[in-house]
C-alpha positions in Angstrom: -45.1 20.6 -27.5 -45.7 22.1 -24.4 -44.8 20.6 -20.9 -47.1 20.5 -18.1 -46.9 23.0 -15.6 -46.0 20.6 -12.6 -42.5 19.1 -14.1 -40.5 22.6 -13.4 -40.0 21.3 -9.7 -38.9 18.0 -10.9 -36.4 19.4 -13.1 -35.2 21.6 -10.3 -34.8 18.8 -7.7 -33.2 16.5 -10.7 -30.5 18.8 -11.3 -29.8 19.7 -7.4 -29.7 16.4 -6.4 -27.3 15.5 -9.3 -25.0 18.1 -7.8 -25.3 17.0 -4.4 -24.8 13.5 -5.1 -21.5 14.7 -7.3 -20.3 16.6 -4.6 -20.7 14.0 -2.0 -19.4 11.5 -4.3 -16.0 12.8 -4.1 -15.7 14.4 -0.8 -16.3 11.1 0.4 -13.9 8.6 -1.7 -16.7 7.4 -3.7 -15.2 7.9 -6.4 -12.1 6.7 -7.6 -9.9 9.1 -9.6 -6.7 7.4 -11.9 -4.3 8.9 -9.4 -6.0 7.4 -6.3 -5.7 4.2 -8.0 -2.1 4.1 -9.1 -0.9 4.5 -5.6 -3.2 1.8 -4.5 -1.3 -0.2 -7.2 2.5 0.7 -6.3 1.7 0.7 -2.8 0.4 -2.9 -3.0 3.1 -4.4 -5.6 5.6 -2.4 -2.7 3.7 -4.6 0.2 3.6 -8.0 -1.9 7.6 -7.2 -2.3 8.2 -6.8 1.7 6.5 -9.8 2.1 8.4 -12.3 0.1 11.4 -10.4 1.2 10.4 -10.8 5.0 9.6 -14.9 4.1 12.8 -14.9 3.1 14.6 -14.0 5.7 12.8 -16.1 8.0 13.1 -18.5 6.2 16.7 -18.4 6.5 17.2 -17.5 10.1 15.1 -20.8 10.8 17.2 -22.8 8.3 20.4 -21.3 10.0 19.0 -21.7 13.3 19.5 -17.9 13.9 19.1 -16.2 17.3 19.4 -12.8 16.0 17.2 -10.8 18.1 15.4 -8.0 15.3 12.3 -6.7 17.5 13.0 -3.3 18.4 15.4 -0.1 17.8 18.5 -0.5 19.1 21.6 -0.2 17.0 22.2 -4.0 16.6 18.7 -5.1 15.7 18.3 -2.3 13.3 21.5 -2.8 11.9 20.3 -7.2 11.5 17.1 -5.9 9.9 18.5 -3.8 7.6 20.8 -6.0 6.1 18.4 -8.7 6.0 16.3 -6.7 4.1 19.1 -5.5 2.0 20.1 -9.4 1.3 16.6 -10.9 1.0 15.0 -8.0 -0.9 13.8 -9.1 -4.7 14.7 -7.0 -7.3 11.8 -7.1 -10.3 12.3 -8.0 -13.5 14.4 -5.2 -15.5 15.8 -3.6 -12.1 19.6 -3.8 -11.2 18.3 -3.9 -7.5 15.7 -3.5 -5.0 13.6 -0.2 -5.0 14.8 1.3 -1.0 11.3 1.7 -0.2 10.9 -2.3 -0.4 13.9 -2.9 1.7 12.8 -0.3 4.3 9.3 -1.8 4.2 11.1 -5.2 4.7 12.8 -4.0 7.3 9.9 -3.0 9.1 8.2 -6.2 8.8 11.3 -8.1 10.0 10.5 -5.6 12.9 7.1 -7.3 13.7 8.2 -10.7 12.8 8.6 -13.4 16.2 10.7 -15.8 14.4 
């Protein structure tokens, strides 16, 4: 079997187009590759973490009626956030403690918190 004459073009642009499209694919983020996805997952079970440990410490500066001021850098409202964090933080199942990256992200989030 023979193929007509005009389907060499087609074949050409079927093939360059599937490369382009490849290419484009994955200089643009189209495509998501296994490792892309894994730190989507540990970033967002790290966020989820911060969260509950910033609820908690709200929580309890509004239950102890808490004036603490934590907005800002200086050494006495870091020093409230970070032990906040470090007292509020959750520790997952089959961990002795909280990973730092959770406490420092609760820390941060204490940061931004008007309680």
């Amino acid at each position: 079997m023979t193929k007509p004459k005009a389907t060499t073009p087609f074949v050409i642009g079927l093939i360059a187009g599937a490369f382009i499209i490849s290419v484009l694919g994955f200089a643009n983020d189209w495509v998501v590759t296994a490792g892309l996805n894994e730190t989507q997952v540990k970033d967002a079970s790290i966020n989820a973490q911060a969260a509950v440990c910033v609820s908690l410490a709200e929580a309890h500066l509004k239950v102890t009626k808490n004036t603490v001021s934590l907005e800002g850098y200086q050494g006495t409202a870091n020093k409230a956030r970070d032990d906040l964090a470090r007292t509020f933080a959750v520790a997952l199942p089959g961990e002795k403690t909280a990973k730092s990256i959770v406490i420092t992200a609760c820390a941060r989030g204490l940061n931004k918190a008007k309680v």
